[in-house]
C-alpha positions as CSV (number, residue, x, y, z in Angstrom):
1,X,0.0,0.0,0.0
2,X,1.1,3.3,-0.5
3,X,1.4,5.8,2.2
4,X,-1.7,7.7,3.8
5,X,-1.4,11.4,3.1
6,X,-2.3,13.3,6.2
7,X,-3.4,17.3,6.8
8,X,-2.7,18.6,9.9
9,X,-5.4,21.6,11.1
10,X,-4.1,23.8,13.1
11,X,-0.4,24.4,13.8
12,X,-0.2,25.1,17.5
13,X,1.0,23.5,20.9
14,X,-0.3,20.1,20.8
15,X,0.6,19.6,16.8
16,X,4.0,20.5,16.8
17,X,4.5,18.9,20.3
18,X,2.9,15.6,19.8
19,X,0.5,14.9,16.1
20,X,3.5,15.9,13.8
21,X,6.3,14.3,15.3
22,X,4.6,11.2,15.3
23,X,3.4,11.3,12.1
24,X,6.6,11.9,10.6
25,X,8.1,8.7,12.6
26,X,5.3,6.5,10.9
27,X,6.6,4.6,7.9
28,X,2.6,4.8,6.6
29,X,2.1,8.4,6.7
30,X,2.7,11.6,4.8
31,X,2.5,14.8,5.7
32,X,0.6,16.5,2.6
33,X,-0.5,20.0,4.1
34,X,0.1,21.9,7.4
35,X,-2.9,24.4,7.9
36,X,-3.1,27.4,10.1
37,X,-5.5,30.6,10.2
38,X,-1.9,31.9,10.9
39,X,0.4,31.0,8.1
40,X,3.1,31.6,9.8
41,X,2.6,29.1,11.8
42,X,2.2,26.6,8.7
43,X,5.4,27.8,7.0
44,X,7.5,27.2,9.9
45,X,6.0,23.6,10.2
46,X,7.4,23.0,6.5
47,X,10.8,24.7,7.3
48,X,11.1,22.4,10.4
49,X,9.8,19.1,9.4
50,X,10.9,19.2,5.7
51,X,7.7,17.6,3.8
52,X,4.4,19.6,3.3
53,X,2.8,22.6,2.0
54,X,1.2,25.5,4.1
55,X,-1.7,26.8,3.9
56,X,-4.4,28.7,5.2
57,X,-7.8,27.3,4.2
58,X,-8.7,24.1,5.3
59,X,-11.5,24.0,2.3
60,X,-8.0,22.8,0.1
61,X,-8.1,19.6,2.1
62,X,-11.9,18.7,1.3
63,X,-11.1,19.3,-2.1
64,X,-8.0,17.5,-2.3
65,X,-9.1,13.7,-3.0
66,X,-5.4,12.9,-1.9
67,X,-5.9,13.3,1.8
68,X,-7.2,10.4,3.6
69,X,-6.1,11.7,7.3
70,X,-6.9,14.5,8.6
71,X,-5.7,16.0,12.6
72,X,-7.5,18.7,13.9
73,X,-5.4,20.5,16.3
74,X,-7.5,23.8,17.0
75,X,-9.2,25.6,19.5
76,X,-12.3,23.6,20.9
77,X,-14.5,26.2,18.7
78,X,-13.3,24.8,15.7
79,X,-13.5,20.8,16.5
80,X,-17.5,20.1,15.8
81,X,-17.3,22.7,12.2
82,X,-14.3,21.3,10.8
83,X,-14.7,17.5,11.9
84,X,-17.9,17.2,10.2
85,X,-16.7,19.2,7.0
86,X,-14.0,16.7,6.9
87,X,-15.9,13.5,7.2
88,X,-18.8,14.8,4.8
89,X,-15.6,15.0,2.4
90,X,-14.4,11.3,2.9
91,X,-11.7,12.1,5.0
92,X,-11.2,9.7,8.1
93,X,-10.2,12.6,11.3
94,X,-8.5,12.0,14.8
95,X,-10.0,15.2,16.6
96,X,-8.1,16.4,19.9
97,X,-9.8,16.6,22.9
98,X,-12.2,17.2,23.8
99,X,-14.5,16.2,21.3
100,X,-16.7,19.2,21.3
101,X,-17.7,22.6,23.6
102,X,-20.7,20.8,24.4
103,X,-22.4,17.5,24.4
104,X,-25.1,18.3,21.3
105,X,-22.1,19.3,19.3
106,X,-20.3,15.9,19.9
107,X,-24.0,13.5,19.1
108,X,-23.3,15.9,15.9
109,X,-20.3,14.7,15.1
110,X,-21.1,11.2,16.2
111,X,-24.7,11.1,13.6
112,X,-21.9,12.2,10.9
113,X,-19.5,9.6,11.1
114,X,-22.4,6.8,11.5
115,X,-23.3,8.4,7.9
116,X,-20.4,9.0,6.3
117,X,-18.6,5.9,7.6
118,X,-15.1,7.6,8.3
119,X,-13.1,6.9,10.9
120,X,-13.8,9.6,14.1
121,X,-11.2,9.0,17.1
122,X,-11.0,11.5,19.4
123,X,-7.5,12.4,21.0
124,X,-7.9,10.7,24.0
125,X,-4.2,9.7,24.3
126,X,-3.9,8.3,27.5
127,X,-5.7,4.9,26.4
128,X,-3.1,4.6,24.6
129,X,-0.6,5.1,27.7
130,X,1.6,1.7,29.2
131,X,0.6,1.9,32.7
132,X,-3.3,3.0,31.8
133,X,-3.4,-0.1,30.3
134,X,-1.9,-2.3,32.5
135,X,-4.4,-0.7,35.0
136,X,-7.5,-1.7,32.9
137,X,-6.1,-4.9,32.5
138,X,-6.2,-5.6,36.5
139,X,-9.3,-4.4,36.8
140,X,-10.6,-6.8,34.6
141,X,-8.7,-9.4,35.8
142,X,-10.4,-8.8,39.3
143,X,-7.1,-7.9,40.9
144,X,-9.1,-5.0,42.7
145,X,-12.1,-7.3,43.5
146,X,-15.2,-5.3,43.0
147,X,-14.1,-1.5,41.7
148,X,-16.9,0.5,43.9
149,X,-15.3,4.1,43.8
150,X,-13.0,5.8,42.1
151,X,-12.0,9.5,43.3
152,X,-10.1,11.9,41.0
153,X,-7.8,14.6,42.0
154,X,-6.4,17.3,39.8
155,X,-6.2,20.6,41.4
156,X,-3.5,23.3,41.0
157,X,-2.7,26.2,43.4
158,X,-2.3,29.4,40.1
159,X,-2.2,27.5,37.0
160,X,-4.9,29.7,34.8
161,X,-4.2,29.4,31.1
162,X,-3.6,32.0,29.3
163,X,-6.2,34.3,31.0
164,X,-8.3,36.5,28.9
165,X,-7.7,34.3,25.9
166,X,-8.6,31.4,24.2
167,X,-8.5,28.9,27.3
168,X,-10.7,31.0,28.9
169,X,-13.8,32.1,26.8
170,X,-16.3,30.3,27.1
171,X,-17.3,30.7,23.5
172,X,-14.4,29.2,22.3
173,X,-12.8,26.6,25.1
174,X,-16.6,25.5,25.8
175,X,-16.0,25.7,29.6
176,X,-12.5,25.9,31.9
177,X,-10.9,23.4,34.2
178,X,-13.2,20.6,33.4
179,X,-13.1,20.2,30.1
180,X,-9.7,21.1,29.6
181,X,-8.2,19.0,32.3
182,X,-10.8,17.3,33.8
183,X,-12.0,15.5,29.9
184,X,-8.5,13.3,30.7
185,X,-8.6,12.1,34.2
186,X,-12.7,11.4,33.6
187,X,-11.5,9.7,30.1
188,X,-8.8,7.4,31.8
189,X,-11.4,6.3,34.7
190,X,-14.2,5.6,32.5
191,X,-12.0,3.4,30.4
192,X,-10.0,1.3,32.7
193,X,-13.9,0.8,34.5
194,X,-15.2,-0.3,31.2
195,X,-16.9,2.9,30.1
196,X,-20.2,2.2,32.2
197,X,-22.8,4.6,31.2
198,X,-23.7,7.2,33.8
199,X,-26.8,6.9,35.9
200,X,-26.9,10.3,38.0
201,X,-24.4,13.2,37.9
202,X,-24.5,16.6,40.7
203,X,-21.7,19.3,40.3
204,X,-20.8,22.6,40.9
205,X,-18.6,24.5,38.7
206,X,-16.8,27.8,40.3
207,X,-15.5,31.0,38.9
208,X,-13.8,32.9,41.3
209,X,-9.9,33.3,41.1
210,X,-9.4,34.5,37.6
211,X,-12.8,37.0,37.3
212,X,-11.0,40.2,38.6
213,X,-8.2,39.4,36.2
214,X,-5.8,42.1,37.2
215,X,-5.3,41.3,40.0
216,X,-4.8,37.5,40.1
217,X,-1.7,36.6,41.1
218,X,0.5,34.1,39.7
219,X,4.2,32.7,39.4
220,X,3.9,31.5,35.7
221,X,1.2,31.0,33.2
222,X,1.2,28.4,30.3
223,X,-0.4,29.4,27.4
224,X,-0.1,33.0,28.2
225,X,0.5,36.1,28.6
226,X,-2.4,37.5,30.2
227,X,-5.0,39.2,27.9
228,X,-6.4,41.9,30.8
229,X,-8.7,43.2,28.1
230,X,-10.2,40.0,26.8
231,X,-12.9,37.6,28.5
232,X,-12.9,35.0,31.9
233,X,-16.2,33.2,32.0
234,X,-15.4,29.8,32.5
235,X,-14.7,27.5,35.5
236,X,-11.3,27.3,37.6
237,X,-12.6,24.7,40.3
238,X,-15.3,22.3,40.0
239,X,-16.7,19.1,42.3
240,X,-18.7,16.6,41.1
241,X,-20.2,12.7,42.0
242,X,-20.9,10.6,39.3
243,X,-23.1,6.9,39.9
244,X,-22.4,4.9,37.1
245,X,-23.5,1.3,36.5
246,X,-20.1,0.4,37.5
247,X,-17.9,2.8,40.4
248,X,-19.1,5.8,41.9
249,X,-17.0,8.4,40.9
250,X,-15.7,11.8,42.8
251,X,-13.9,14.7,41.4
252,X,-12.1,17.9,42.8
253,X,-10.4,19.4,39.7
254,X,-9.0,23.3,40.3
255,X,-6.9,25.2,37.7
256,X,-6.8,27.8,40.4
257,X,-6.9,27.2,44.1
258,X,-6.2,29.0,47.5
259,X,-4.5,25.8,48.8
260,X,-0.5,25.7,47.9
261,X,-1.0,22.2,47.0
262,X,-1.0,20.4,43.3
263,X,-2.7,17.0,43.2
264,X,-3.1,15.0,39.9
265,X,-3.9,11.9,41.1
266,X,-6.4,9.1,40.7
267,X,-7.4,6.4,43.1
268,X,-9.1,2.7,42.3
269,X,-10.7,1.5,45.0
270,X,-11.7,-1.9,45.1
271,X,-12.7,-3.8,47.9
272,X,-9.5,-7.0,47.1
273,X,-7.0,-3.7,46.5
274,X,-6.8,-0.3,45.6
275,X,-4.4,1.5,42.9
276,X,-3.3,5.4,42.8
277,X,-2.2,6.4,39.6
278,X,-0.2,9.8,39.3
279,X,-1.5,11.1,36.6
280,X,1.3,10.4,33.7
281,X,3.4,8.7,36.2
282,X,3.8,5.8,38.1
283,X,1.0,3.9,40.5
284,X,1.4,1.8,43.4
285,X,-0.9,-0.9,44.4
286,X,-2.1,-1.2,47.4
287,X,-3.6,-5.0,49.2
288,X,-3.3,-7.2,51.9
289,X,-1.8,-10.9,52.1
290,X,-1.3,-13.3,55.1
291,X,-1.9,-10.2,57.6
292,X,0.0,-7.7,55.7
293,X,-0.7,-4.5,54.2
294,X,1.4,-4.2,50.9
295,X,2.6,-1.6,48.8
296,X,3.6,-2.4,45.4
297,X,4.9,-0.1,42.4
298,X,4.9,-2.2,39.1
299,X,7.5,-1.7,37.0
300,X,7.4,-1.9,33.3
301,X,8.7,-0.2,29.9
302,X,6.6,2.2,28.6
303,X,6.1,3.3,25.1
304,X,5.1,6.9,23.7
305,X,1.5,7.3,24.4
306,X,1.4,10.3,21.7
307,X,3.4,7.6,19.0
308,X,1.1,5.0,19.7
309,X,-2.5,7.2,19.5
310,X,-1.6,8.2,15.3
311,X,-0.1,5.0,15.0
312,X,-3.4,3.4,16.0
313,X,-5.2,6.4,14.1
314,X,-3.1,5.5,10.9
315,X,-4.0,2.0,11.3
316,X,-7.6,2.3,11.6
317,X,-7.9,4.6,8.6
318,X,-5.8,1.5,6.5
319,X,-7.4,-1.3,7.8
320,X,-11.0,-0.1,8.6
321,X,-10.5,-1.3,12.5
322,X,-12.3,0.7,15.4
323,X,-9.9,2.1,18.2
324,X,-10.2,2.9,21.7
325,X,-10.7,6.6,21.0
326,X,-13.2,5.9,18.5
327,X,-16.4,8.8,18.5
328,X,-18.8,6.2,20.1
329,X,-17.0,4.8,22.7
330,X,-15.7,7.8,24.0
331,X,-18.6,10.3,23.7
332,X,-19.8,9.4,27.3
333,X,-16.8,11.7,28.4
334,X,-19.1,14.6,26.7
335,X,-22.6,13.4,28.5
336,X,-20.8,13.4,32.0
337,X,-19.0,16.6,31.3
338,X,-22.1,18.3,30.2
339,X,-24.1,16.9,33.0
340,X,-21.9,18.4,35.1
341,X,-22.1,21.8,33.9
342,X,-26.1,21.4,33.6
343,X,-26.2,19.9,37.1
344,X,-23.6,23.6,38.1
345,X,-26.6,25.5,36.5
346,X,-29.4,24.4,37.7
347,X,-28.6,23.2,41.2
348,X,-30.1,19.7,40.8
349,X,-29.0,16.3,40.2
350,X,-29.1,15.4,36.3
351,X,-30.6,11.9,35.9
352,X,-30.1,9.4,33.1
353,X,-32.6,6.9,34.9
C-alpha cells in the first residue's frame, strides 16, 4: 500500500508537540499539508519538518481527494465545524480533545460519522498510555475485586491558562478546568472501568480566582501572557459525583486554588485492592496478604503514548478497525461533562434513569 497522506489543522502547541512528530516517525504516513489561520505558523511547520505545503484554508483539504487523514489541532470552537466538513468530504479525522464545547455538538459529530462511515477518534491519548493499560487490564482481571469508587484529583494552586484568551472564553474553550483537564482524568477512569454509562451526575462548577483578572496573582502561566482586556467566564474549580452502573466516581479538579498544593492523582478503590495512579506517572498498588498490608509499584517499559495514539489512528484509517478513541466509545466523556455543567446551573441532580 502506498502511504496515507495526512493534513494537519491547526499548527499550535499540541501539533508541533505531539501529532506531527509522530506522524513523521510513521513509515505509513505523509504529511501533505500543514494548515493554520496563521500561516506563519504553517510555514514554519514546512521549514522544520521538511515535507508539506502551508496553507491557510482548510476547504483545500476537502477538495483535495489525496488526503485520507486529517488531525484537527485547533481551539475547541473549531473541533464540531471542521470535523464534520472533513468527514462529509471522505476524509477519516483524529480530533483532539475534547470532542466538542458541548455535548449536542459531539452527538453531531457522532450522527456524521455513523453516515459517512469515516473513521472519528477523538484524542484521547492516555488509552493509549503503558501503565493505563496495564491498570485496565487488573481491573478486569479482578485484581481490585469489585471496583466501587474511584476519586479523581487534579487541582492546581495558580495554574490559569492564558487568561483573557482562548482557554478562557467560554465561547471558544466551551467551559474551563473541566473540560480542559478534567475530559482526561474522567477519560482514563471511565476506560479502565469499562466505560459504564452514567446513571446520575450533581456538580458545581466555580469561577472565582481569575474574574477580577488584574489582580490575580501568579508565578507562571502556560499558554499566556495574560489578555487583561479579553474575556474569563469559564470554571477554575469544580466538584462533582458521578453513579455509574459500574464505580461511583468523585472529582475535585482546580486550575486555580487558595491551597498551595498540586494534586493529579487518581485512586481505584476496590474492595481486594486499591491503585493510585499519578496522573502520567507511576502507581502503586495497594492489598493485603497473610496479615500484611502491601505496597507495590509495578514496574514496566513504557512506550510513547502520543506515537502509539496516530499509530493506532493510521492503522484504523488502513485497515478499517475501530480504536479505543473511537467517537462512540468515548462520547460518554461529553454526556458526563455536560451533566456536570447542567447539574452547576441548575442546582439539581441530572438523571439518566
Amino acid at each position: 500500500m502506498s502511504k496515507t497522506k495526512v493534513a494537519i489543522i491547526g499548527c499550535g502547541t499540541i501539533a508541533n508537540s505531539a501529532h506531527i512528530k509522530a506522524y513523521v516517525a510513521n513509515p505509513d504516513a505523509e504529511i501533505k499539508y500543514f494548515c493554520d489561520i496563521i500561516k506563519e505558523r504553517a510555514e514554519k511547520a514546512v521549514q522544520e519538518y521538511g515535507c508539506g505545503e502551508a496553507i491557510e484554508d482548510y476547504h483545500v483539504i476537502l477538495n483535495d481527494p489525496e488526503v485520507e487523514a486529517v488531525s484537527i489541532c485547533t481551539p475547541n470552537n473549531g473541533h464540531a465545524s471542521i470535523s464534520i466538513d472533513c468527514l462529509r468530504a471522505g476524509k477519516n479525522v483524529l480530533c483532539e480533545k475534547p470532542a466538542a464545547r458541548t455535548y449536542e455538538e459531539a452527538l453531531e459529530m457522532q450522527k456524521v460519522q455513523h453516515e459517512t462511515g469515516k473513521v472519528l477518534n477523538i484524542g484521547v491519548v492516555n488509552r493509549f498510555n503503558t501503565g493505563v493499560n496495564i491498570i485496565k487490564k487488573m481491573i478486569e482481571d479482578g485484581e481490585l475485586g469489585e471496583l466501587y469508587q474511584v476519586y479523581v484529583s487534579f487541582r492546581s494552586h495558580r495554574s490559569i491558562p492564558g487568561l483573557g484568551g482562548a482557554f478562557t472564553t467560554k465561547s471558544i474553550a466551551g467551559g474551563g478546568a473541566l473540560i480542559d483537564w478534567g475530559v482526561h482524568f474522567l477519560d482514563v477512569v471511565m476506560y479502565c472501568s469499562g466505560d459504564p454509562q452514567p446513571l446520575t451526575v450533581t456538580g458545581q462548577a466555580f469561577s472565582k480566582l481569575g474574574t477580577d483578572m488584574e489582580n490575580y496573582a501568579y508565578t507562571n502561566m502556560w499558554a499566556g501572557p495574560p489578555n487583561y482586556a479579553g474575556t474569563y467566564d469559564v470554571d477554575d474549580s469544580v466538584t462533582a459525583l458521578i453513579r455509574t452502573e459500574g464505580p461511583t466516581i468523585t472529582v475535585n479538579g482546580a486550575w486555580a486554588q487558595n491551597i498551595g498544593v498540586n494534586e493529579m492523582f487518581i485512586d481505584f478503590l476496590g474492595d481486594k485492592a486499591g491503585i493510585r495512579l499519578q496522573y502520567g506517572k507511576e502507581f502503586v498498588l495497594y492489598s493485603a496478604k497473610n496479615g500484611a498490608l502491601l505496597e507495590t509499584t509495578p514496574k514496566y517499559k513504557s512506550t510513547d503514548m502520543f506515537q502509539n495514539e496516530i499509530d493506532g489512528f493510521i492503522n484504523c484509517v488502513r485497515t478499517g478497525e475501530k480504536s479505543p478513541a473511537h467517537i462512540d466509545t468515548v462520547i460518554v466523556s461529553s454526556k458526563i461533562i455536560q451533566a456536570i455543567y447542567d447539574s452547576s446551573d441548575r442546582r439539581s441532580e441530572i438523571s439518566f434513569t
